[in-house]
Backbone as a printed PyTorch tensor [residue, N CA C, xyz], in Angstrom:
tensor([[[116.8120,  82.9110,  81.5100],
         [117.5600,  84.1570,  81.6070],
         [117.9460,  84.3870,  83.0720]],

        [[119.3550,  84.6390,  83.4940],
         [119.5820,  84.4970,  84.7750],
         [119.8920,  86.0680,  85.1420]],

        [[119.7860,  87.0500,  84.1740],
         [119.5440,  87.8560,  84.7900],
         [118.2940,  89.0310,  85.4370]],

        [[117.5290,  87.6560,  85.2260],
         [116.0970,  88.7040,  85.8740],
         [115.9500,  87.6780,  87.0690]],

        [[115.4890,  89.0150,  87.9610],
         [115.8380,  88.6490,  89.3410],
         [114.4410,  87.7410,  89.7930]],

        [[114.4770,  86.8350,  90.6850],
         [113.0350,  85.8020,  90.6210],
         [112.3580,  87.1020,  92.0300]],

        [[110.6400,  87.0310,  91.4710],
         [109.8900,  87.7810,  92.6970],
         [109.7000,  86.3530,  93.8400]],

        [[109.8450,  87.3150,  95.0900],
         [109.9880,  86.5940,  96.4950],
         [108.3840,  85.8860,  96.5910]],

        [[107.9810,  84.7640,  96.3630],
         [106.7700,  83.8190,  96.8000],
         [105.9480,  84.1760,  98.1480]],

        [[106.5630,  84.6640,  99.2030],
         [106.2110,  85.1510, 100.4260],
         [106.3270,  86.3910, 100.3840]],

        [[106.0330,  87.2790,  99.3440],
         [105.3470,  88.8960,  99.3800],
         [104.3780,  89.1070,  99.7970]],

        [[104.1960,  90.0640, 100.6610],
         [103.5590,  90.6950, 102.1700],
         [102.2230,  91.3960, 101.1900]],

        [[101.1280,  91.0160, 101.3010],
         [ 99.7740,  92.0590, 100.3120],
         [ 99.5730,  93.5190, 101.6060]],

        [[ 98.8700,  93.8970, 101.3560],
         [ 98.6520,  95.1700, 101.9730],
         [ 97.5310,  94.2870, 102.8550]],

        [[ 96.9560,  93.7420, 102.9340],
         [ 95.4920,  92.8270, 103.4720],
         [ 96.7370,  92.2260, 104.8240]],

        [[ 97.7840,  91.3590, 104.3160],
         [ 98.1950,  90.7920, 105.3190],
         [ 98.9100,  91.5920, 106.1170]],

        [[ 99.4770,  92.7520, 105.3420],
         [100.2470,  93.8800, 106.3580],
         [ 99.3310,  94.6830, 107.7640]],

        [[ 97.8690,  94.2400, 107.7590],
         [ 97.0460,  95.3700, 108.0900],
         [ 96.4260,  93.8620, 109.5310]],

        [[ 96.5550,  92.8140, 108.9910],
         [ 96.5010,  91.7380, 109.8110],
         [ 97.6450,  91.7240, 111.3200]],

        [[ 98.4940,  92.1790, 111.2520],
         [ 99.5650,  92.0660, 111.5170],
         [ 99.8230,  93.2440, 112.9300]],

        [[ 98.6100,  94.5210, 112.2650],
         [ 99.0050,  95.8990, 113.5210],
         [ 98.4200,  94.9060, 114.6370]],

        [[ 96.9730,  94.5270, 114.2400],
         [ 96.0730,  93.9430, 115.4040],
         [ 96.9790,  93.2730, 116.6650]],

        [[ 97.3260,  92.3750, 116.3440],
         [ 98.3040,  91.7610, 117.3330],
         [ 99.2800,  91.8960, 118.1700]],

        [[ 99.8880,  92.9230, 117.1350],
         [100.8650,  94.1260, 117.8920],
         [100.6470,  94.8720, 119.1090]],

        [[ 99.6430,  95.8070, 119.1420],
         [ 98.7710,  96.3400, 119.9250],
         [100.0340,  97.3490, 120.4820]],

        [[100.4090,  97.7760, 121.9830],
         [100.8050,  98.2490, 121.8580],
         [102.1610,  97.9420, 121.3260]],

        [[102.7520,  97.0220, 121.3150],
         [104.2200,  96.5300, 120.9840],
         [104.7870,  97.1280, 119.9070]],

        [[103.7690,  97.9720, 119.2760],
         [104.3480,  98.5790, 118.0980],
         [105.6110,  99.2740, 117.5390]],

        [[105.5490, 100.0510, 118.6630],
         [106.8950, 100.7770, 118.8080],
         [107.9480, 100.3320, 119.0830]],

        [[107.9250,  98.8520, 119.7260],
         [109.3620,  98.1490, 120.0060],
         [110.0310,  97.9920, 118.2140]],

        [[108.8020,  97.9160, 117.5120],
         [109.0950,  97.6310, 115.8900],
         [109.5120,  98.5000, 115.0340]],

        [[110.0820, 100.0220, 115.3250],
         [110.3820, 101.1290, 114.8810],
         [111.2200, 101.0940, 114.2890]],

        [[112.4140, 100.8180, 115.4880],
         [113.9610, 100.7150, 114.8260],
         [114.5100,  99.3380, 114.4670]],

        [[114.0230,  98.2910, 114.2310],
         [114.5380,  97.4300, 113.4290],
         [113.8210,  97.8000, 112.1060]],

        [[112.7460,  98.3080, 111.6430],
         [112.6730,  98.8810, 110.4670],
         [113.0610,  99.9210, 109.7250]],

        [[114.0440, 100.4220, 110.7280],
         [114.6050, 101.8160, 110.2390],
         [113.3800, 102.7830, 110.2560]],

        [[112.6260, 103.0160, 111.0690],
         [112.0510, 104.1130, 111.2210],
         [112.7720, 105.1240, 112.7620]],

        [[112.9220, 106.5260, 112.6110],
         [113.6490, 107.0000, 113.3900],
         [112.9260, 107.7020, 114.4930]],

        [[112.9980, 108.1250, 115.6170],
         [111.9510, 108.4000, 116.7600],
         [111.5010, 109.8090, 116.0310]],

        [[111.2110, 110.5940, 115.4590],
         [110.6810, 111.3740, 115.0250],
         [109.8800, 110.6530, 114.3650]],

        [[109.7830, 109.6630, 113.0590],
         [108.6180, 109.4150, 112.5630],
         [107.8970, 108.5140, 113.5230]],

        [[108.6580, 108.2070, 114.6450],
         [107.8960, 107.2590, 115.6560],
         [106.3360, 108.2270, 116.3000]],

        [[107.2670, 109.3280, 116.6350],
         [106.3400, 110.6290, 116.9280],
         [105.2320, 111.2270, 116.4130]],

        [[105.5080, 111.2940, 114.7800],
         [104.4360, 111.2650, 113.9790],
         [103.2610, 110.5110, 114.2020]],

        [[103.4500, 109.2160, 114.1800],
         [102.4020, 108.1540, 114.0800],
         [101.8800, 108.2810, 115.0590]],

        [[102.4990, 108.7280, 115.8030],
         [101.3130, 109.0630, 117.6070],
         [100.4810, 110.1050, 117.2320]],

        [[101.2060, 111.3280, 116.9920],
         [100.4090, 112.4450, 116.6790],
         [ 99.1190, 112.0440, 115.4730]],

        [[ 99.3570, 111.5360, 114.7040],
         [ 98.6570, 111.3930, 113.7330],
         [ 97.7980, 110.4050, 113.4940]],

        [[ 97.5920, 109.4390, 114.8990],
         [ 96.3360, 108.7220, 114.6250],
         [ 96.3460, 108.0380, 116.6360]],

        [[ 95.3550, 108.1010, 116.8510],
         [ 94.4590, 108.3030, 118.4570],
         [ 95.1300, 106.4070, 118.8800]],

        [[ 94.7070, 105.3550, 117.9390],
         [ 94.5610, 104.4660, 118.2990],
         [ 96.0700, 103.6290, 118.0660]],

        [[ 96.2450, 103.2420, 119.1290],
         [ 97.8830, 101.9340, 118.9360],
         [ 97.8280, 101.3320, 117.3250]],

        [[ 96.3060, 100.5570, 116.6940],
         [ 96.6920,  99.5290, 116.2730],
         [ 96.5500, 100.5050, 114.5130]],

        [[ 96.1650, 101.6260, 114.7770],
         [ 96.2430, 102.7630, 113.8540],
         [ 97.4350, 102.7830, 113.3380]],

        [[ 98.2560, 103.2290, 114.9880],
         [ 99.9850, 103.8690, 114.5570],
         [100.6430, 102.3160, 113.9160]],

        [[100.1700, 101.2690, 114.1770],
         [100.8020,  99.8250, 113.5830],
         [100.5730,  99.9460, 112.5370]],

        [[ 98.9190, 100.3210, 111.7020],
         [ 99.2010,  99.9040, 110.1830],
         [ 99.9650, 101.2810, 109.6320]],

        [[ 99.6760, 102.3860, 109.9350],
         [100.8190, 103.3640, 109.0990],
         [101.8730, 102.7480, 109.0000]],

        [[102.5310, 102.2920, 110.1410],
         [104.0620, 102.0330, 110.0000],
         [104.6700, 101.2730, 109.3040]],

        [[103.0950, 100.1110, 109.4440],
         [103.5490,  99.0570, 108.6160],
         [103.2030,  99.4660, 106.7930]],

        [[102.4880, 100.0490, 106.7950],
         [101.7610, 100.5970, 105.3750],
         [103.0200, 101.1410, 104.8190]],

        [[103.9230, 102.2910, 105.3350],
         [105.1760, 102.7590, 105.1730],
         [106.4520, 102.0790, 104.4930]],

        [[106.4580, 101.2840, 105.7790],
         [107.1040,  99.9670, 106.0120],
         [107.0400,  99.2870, 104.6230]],

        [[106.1600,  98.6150, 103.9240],
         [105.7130,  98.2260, 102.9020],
         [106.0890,  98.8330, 101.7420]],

        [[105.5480,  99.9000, 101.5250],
         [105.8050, 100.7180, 100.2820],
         [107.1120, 100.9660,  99.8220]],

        [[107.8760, 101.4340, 101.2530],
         [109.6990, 101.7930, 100.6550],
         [109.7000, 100.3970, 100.5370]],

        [[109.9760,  99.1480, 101.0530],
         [110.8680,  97.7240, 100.6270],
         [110.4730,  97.4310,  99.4240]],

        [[109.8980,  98.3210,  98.1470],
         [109.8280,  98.1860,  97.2560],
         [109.2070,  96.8320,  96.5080]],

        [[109.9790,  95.9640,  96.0290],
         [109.6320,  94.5810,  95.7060],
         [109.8500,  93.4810,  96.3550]],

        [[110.1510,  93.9750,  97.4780],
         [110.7310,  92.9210,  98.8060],
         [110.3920,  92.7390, 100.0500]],

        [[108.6780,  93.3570, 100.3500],
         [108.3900,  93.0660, 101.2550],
         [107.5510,  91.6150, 101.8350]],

        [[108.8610,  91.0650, 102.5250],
         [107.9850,  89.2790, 102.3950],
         [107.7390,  89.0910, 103.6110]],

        [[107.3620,  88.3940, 103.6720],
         [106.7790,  87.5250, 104.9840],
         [108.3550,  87.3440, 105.6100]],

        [[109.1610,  86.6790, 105.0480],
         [110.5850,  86.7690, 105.5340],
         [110.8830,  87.9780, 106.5640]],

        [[110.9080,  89.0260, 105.6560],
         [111.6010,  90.4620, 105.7640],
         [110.8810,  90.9320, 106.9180]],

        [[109.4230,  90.5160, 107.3220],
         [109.4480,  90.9570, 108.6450],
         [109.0960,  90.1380, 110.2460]],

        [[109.4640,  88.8210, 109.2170],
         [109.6690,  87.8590, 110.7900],
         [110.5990,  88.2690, 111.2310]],

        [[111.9720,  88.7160, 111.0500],
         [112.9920,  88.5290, 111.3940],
         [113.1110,  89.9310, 112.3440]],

        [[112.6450,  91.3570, 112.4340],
         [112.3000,  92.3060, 113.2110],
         [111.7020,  91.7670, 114.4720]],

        [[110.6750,  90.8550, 113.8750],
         [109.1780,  90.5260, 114.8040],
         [110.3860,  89.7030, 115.9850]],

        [[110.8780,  88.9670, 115.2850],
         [111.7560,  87.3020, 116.3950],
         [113.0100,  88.7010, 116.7530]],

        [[113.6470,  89.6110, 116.7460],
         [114.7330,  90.5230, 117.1480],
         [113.7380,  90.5200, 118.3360]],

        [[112.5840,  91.6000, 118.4700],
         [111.9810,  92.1210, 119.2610],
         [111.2720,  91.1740, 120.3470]],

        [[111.2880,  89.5050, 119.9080],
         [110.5710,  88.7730, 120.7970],
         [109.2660,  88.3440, 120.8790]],

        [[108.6690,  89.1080, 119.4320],
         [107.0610,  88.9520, 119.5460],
         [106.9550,  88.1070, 118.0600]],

        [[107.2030,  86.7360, 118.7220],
         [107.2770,  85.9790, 117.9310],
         [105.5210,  85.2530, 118.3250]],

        [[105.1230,  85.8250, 119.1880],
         [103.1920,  85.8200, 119.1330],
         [102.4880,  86.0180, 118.1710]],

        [[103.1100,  86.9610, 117.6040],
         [102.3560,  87.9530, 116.3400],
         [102.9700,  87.2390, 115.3410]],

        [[104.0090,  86.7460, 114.7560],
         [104.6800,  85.4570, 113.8870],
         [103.3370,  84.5160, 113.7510]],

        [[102.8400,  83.5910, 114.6540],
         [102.6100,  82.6020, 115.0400],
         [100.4730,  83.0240, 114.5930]],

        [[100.5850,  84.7230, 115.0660],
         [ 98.6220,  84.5650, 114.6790],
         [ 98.7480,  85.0950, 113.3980]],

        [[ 99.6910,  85.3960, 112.5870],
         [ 98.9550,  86.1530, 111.3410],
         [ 99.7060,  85.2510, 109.9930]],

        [[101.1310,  84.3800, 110.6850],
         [101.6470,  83.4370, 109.3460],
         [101.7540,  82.1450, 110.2000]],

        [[101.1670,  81.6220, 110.8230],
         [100.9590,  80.1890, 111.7340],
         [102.3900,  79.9630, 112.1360]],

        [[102.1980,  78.9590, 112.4260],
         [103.6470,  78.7510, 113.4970],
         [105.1800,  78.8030, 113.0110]],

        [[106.0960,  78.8590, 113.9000],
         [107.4950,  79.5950, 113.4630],
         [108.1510,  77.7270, 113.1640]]])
């Protein structure tokens, strides 16, 4: 049946999304607006949790939930390599 759409093999678990703040550290925020998050909810995540790698998994937790059935490993190398922190590519899905 070609009209059911195939699920993406490299879907992101919530385990590997949470792998992912660590590394970040502060770099987090360079990761805002290629995800479409807007400096107000950037703001939020400060206000709302003390630690950098805190405001990383909200965003990314966020991040996750809206891309609905499409959050892959794909979908967020390609932010990660925009922004240059193709470091964090390399410790949480091995090398590029």
């Amino acid at each position: 049946d070609s009209g059911r759409e195939e699920i993406p093999k490299d879907i992101l678990s919530q385990d590997q999304i949470q792998l992912v703040a660590p590394p970040l550290g502060e770099d987090w925020k360079r990761l805002g607006a290629p995800l479409n998050f807007p400096d107000h909810d950037m703001s939020y995540f400060e206000t709302e949790n003390d630690e950098q790698v805190a405001c990383a998994q909200k965003m990314l937790t966020i991040w996750h939930e809206n891309e609905g059935d499409r959050p892959t490993a794909g979908t967020l190398k390609i932010p990660l390599k925009e922004v240059g922190l193709t470091e964090v590519i390399d410790a949480v899905f091995g090398s590029t």
